[in-house]
KEKE-65385 format. One record per residue (C-alpha): residue number from 0; x, y, z. Coordinates in steps of 0.25 Angstrom, whole numbers, plus 2048, in hexadecimal, padded with zeros to 3 digits. Layout:
<drenpas>
- NUM / X / Y / Z
...
</drenpas>
This chain:
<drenpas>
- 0 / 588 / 3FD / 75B
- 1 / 58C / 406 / 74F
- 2 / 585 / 411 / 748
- 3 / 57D / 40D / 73D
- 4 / 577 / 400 / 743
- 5 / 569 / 406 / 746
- 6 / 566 / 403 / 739
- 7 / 566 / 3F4 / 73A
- 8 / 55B / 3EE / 742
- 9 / 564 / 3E2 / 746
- 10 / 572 / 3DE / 743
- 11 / 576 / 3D1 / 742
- 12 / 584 / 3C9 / 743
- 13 / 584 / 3BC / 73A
- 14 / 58E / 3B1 / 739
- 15 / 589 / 3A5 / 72F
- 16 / 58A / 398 / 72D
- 17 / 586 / 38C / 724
- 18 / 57B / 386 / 72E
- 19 / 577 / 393 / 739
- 20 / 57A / 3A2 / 738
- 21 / 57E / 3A9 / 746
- 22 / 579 / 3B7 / 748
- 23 / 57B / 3C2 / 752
- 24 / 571 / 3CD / 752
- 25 / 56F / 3DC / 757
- 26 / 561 / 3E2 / 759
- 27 / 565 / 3F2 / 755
- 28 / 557 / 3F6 / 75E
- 29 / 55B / 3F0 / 76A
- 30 / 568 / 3EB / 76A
- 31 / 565 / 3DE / 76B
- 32 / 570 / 3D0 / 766
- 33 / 56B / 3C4 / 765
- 34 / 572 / 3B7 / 75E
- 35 / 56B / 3AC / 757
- 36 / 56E / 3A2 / 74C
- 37 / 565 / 39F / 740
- 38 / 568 / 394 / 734
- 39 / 56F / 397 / 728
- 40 / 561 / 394 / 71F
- 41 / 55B / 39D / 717
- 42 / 54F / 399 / 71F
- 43 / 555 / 39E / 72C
- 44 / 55C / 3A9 / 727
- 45 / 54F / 3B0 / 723
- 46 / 548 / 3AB / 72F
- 47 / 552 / 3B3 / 737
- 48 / 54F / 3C0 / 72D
- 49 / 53F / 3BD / 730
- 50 / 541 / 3BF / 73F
- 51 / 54B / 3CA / 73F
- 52 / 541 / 3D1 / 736
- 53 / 537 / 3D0 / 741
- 54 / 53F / 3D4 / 74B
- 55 / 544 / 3E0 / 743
- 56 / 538 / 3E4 / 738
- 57 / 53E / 3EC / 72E
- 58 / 54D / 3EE / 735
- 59 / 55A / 3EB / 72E
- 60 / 562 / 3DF / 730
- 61 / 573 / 3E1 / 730
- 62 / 57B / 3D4 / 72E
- 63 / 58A / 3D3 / 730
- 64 / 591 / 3C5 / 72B
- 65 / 59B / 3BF / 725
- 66 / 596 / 3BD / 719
- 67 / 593 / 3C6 / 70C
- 68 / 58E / 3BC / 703
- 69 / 589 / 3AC / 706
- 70 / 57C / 3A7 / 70B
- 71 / 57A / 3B0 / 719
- 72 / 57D / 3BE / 70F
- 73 / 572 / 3B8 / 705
- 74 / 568 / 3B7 / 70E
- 75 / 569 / 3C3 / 715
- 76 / 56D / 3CC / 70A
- 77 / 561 / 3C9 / 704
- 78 / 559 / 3CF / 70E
- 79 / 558 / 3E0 / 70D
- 80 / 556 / 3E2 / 71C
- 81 / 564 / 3DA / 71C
- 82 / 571 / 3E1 / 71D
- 83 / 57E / 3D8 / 71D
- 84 / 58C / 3DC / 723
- 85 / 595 / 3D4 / 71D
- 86 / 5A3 / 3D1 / 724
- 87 / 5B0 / 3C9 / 720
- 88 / 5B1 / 3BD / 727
- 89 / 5C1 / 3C4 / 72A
- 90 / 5BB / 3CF / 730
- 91 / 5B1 / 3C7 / 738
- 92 / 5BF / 3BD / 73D
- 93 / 5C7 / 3CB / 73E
- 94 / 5BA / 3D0 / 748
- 95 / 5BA / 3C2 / 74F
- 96 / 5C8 / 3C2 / 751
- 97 / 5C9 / 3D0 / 759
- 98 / 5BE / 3CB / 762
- 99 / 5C2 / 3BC / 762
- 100 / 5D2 / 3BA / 761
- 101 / 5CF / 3AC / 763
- 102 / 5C7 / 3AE / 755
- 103 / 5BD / 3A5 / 75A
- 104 / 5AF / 3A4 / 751
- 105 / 5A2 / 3A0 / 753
- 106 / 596 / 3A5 / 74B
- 107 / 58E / 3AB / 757
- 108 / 599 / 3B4 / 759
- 109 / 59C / 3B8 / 74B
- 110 / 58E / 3B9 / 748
- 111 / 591 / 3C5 / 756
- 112 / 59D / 3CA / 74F
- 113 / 596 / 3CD / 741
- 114 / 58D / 3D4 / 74C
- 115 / 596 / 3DD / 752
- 116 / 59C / 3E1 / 745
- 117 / 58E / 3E7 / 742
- 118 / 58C / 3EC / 74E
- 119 / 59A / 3F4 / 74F
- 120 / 59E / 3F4 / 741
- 121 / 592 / 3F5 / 737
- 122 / 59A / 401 / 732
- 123 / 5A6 / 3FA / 72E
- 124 / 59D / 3EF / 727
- 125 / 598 / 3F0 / 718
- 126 / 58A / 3EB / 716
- 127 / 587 / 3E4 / 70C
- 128 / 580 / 3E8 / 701
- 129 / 57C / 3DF / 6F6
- 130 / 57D / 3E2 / 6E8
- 131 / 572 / 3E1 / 6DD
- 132 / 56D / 3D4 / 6D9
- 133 / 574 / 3D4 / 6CD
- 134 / 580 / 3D8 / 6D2
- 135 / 582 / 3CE / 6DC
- 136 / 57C / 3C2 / 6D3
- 137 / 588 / 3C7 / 6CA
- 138 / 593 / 3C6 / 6D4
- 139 / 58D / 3B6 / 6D8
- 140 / 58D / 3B3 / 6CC
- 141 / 59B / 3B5 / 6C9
- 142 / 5A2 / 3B2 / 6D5
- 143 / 59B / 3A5 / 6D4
- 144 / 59E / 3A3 / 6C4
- 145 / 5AD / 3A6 / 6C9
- 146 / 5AC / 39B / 6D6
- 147 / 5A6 / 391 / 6C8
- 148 / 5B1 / 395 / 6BF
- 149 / 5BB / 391 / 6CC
- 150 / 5B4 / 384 / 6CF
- 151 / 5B6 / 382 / 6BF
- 152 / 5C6 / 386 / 6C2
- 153 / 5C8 / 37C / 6CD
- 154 / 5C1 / 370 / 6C5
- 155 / 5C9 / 374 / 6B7
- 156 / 5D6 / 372 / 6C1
- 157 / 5D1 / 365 / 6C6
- 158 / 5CE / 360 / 6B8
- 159 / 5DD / 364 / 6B4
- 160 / 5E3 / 35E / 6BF
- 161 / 5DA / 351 / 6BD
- 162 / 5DE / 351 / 6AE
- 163 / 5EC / 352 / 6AF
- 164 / 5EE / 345 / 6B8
- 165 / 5E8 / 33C / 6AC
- 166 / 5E4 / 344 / 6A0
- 167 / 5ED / 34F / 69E
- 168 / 5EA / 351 / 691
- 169 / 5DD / 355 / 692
- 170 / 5E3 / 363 / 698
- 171 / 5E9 / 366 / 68A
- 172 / 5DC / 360 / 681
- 173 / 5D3 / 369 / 688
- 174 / 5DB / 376 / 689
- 175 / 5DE / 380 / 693
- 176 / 5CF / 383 / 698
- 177 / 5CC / 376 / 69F
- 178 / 5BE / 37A / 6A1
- 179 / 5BA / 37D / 693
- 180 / 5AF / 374 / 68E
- 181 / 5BA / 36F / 683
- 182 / 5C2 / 369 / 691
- 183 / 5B4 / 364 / 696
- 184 / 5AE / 35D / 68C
- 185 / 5BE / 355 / 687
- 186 / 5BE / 350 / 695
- 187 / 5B1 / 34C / 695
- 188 / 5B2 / 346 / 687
- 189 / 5C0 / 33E / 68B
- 190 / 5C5 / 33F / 699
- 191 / 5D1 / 337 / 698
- 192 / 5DC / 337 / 68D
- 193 / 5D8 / 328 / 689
- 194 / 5CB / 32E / 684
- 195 / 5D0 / 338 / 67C
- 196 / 5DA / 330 / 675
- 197 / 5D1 / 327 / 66E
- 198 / 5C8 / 334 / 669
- 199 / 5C9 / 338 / 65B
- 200 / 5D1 / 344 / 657
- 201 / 5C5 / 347 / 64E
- 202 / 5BD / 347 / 65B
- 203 / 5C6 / 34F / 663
- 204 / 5C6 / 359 / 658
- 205 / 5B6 / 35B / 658
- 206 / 5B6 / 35A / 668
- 207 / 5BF / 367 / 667
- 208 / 5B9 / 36E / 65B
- 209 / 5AB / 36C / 662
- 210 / 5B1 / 373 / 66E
- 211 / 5B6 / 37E / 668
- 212 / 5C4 / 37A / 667
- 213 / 5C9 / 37E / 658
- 214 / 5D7 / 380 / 658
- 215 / 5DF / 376 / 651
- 216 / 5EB / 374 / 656
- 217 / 5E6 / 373 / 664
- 218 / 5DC / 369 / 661
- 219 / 5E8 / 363 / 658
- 220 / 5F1 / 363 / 665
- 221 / 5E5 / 35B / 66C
- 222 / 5E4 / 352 / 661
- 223 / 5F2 / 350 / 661
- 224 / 5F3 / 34F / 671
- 225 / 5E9 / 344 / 671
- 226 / 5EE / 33B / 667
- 227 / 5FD / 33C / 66C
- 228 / 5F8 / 33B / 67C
- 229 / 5F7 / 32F / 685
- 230 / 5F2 / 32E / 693
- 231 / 5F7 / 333 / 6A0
- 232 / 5F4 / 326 / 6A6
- 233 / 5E9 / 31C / 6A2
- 234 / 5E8 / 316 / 6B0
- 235 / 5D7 / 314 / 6B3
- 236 / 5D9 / 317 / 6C3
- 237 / 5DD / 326 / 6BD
- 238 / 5D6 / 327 / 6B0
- 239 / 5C9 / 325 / 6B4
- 240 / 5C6 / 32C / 6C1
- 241 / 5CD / 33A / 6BB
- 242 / 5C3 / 338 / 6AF
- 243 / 5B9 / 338 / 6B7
- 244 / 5BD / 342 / 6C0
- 245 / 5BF / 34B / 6B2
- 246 / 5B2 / 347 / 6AD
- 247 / 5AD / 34E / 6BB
- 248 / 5B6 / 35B / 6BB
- 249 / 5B1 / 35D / 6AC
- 250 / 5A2 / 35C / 6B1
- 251 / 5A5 / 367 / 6BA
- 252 / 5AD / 36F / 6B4
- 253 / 59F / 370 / 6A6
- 254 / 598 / 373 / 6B2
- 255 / 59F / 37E / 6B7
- 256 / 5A1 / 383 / 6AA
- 257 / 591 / 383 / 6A7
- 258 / 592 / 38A / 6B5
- 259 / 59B / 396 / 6B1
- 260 / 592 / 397 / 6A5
- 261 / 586 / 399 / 6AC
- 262 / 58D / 3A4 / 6B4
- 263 / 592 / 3AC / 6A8
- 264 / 585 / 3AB / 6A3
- 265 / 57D / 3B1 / 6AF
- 266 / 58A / 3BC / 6B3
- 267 / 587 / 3C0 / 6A5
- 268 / 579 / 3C2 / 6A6
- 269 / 57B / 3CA / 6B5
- 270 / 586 / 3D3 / 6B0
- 271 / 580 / 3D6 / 6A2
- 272 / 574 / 3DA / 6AA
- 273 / 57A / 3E2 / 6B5
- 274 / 57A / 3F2 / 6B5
- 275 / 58A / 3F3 / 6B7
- 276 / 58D / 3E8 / 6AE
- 277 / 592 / 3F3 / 6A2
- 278 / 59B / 3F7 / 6AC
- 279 / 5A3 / 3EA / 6AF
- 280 / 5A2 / 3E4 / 6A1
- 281 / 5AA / 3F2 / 69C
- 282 / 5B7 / 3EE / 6A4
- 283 / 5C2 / 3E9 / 69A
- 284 / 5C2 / 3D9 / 69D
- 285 / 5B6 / 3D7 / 6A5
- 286 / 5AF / 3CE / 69B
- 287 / 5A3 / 3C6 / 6A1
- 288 / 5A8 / 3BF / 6AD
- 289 / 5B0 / 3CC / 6B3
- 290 / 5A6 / 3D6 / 6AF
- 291 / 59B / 3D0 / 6B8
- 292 / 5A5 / 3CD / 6C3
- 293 / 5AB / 3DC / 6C5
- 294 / 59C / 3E0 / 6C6
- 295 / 599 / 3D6 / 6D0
- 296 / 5A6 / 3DA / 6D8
- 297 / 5A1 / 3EA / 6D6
- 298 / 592 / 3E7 / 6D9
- 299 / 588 / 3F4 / 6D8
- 300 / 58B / 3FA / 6E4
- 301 / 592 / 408 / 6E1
- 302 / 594 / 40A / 6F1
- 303 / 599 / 3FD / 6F4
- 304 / 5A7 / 401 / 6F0
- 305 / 5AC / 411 / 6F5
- 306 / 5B7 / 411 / 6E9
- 307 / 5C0 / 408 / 6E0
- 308 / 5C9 / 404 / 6EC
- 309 / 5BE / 3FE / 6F5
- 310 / 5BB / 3F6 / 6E9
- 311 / 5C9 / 3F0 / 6E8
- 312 / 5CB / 3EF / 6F7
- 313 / 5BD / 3E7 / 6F8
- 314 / 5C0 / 3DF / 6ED
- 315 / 5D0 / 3DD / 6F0
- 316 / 5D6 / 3E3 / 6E5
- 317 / 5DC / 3EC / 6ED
- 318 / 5E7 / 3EA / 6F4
- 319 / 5EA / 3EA / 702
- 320 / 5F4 / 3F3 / 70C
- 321 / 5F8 / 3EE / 719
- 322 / 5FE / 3F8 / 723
- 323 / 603 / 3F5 / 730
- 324 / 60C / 3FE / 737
- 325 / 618 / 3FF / 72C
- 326 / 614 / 3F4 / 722
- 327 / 60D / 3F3 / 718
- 328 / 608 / 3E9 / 70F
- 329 / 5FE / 3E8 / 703
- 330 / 5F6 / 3DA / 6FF
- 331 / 5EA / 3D9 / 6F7
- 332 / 5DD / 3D8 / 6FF
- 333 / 5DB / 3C8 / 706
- 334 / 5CB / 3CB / 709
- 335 / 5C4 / 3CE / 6FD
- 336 / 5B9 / 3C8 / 6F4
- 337 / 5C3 / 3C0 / 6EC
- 338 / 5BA / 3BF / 6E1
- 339 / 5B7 / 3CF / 6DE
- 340 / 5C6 / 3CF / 6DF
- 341 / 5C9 / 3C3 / 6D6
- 342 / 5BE / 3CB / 6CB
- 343 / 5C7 / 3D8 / 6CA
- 344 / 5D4 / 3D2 / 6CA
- 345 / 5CF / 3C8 / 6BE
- 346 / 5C8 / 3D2 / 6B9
- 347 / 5D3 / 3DC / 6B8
- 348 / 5DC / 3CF / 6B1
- 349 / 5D1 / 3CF / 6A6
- 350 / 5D3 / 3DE / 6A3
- 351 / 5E1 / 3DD / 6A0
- 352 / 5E0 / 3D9 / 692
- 353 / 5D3 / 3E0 / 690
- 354 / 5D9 / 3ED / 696
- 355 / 5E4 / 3F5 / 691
- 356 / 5E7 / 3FE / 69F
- 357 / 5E4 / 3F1 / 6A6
- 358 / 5F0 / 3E8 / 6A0
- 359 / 5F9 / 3F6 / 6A2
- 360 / 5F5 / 3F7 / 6B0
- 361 / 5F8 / 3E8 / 6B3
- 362 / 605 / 3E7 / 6AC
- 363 / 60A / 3F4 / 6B3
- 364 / 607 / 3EA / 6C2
- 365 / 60E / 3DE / 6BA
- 366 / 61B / 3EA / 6B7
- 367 / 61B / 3EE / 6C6
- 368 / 61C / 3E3 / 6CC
- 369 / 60E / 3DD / 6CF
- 370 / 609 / 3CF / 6CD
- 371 / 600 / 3CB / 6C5
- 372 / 5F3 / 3CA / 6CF
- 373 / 5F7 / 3D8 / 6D4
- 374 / 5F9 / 3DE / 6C6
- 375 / 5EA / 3D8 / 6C5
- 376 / 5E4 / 3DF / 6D3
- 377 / 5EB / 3EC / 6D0
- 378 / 5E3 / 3EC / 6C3
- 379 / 5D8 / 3E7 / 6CA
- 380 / 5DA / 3F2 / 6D1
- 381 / 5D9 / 3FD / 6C7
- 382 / 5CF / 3F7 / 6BF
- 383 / 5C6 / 3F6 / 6CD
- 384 / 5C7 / 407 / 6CE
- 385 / 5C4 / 407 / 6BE
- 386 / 5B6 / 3FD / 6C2
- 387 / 5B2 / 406 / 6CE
- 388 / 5B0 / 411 / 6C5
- 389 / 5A8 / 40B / 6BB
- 390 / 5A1 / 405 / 6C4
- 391 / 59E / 411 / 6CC
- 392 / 59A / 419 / 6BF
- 393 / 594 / 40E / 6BA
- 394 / 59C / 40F / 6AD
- 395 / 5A2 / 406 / 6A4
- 396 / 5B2 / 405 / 6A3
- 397 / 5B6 / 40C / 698
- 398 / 5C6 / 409 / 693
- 399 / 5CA / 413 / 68A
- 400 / 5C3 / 41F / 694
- 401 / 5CC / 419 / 6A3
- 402 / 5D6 / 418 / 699
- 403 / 5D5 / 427 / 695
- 404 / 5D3 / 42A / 6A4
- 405 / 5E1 / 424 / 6A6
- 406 / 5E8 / 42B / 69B
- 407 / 5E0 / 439 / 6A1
- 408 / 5E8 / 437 / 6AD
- 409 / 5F4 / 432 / 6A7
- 410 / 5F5 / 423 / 6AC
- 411 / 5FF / 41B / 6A6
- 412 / 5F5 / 40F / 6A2
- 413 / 5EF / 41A / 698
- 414 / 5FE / 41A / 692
- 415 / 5FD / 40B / 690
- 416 / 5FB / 405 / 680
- 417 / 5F4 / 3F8 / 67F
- 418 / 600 / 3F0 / 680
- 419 / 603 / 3F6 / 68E
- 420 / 60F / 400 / 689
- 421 / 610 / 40F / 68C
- 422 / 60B / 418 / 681
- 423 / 613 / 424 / 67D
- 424 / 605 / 42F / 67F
- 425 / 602 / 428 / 68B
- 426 / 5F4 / 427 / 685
- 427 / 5E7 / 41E / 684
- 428 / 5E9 / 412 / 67E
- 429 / 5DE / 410 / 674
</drenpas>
């Protein structure tokens, strides 16, 4: 057993499931292990917390698993005699693997495995520690806006793909954004090309005036396209089930749609609200859905990152070196919260037309070579060290002031005019 586990009264394994949770269990006092299996209710699960209480009044509990968010990290986190010791389910396999070539798993023995990694290698484990309340509401709320917005992606596709094999004109009557209300409420309205042929252009005009559409010559291409335009086909065995299935694809994708709404809304409110909000609005092109999210990816935990490059290895910015014997290799980092990634890179995209050093920085990737998605992590990359210093100091960006700081130090961005080209002083651009 390892220094540092006198602290825990028991230290507990877990491996979960849907129905029951396996647990292997060591008594600090006596040394004692014991197996059991409980049910994966809430019921049970705080059943099995009322008895170890008992058994230990007043001692701490330690939990490794492989899980850092779900259903078994909920109920226990709660809980402030509770420590979790989160693992990746790679690691757990990696573990297995040099115990079990076979790789063969059962719960009882991963539930032992998560055991021993307590037992031996507490040190080499980061407990979790949970957030404030408003940060971690924040950070649902926007992964589960951006899973929304994704469900909304793969039902606008679907639409497309139905429209085109019998009502291809719809795609050019409703526009490029196939999820706009505009789109919606046309297909509701008329569904198939037959029904929109005997429409008035008088009434098409109103439909598109009342939906915000006031360009002329697009609504007079419409026009024009409609009354010029036949059908694909006007065969009933095609017609008719691919309206209907429309009619259903429109019905989800208004319901999504009020969806995102009510997520924007409610992100708004939390960020407005929260104490380091000031400093994620100030980043050139955060705007409301990137502001709330960089803050959700920093958290308030000053200590959970030691510097900038533990940010951007955890959230796989970073990239990373392989070395065995005389080769080397870089890649970008597999394992790695996809989503905290996927916010800095979009994030850093957005800054480039709000941000004068940013579009120099990213063009100079785009001269050396780089593709476009490593042009974007290199300046993710920057930006990240930028954000860790406001966020440390809890102080808002300030352009003009980093850009100074480069020009102090003689950088080449400070050297940049806004249209990207090299000024003669090699001064701040104003």
């Amino acid at each position: 057993m390892n220094g540092g586990n006198e602290e825990y009264a028991l230290l507990v394994g877990l491996d979960w499931a849907d129905q029951t949770h396996d647990l292997a269990c060591l008594s600090a006092a006596d040394g004692q292990r014991s197996r059991l299996r409980i049910g994966s209710s809430p019921e049970s699960i705080r059943e099995w917390l009322a008895e170890v209480a008992g058994q230990f009044p007043g001692g701490r509990i330690a939990v490794c698993l492989e899980q850092s968010r779900g259903a078994v990290a909920y109920a226990l986190g709660v809980h402030a005699s509770v420590d979790l010791y989160p693992v990746a389910p790679s690691a757990l396999d990696s573990y297995r693997r040099a115990f079990r070539p076979s790789g063969a798993k059962d719960d009882p023995g991963d539930a032992a495995l998560c055991l021993d990694l307590l037992v031996n290698h507490r040190n080499s484990l980061a407990r979790l520690v949970p957030d404030t309340e408003a940060t971690r509401k924040l950070r649902l709320f926007c992964e589960v806006r951006r899973k929304t917005v994704g469900r909304r992606t793969r039902v606008t596709n679907e639409l497309v793909s139905t429209l085109k094999q019998y009502y291809p004109q719809a795609l050019k009557l409703v526009g490029d954004n196939r999820h706009s209300e505009l789109a919606c409420a046309l297909l509701a309205r008329w569904p198939q090309f037959g029904s929109i042929a005997g429409a008035s252009p008088d009434a098409l005009r109103k439909f598109y005036y009342a939906h915000h559409c006031r360009s002329e010559r697009r609504i007079r291409e419409r026009l024009e396209l409609v009354a010029s335009g036949c059908p694909l086909t006007t065969d009933p065995a095609v017609v008719e089930p691919l309206a209907m299935q429309v009619g259903q694809l429109v019905a989800e994708i208004r319901t999504l749609n009020r969806a995102v709404g009510q997520y924007d809304r409610r992100i708004a409110e939390v960020f407005a609200a929260h104490p380091d909000a000031a400093v994620f609005r100030s980043f050139p092109g955060a705007g409301a859905q990137m502001g709330p999210r960089l803050l959700a990816a920093f958290g308030t935990d000053r200590e959970a990152y030691r510097n900038a490059e533990g940010l951007s290895a955890y959230s796989g910015v970073a990239p990373v070196v392989e070395r065995s014997g005389k080769s080397q290799w870089t890649h970008w980092r597999w394992h790695c919260p996809k989503f905290v990634r996927q916010s800095f890179v979009e994030f850093a995209a957005k800054s480039i037309g709000q941000c004068q050093w940013a579009d120099a920085h990213y063009h100079r990737q785009l001269d050396g070579g780089k593709g476009h998605h490593a042009a974007l992590r290199s300046l993710a990359f920057k930006w990240q060290r930028i954000m860790f210093r406001c966020w440390q100091e809890r102080e808002p960006y300030d352009d003009r002031r980093y850009l100074a700081a480069l020009a102090r130090h003689g950088s080449w961005i400070a050297g940049q005019s806004p249209d990207g080209k090299q000024t003669t002083q090699g001064s701040v651009s104003t």
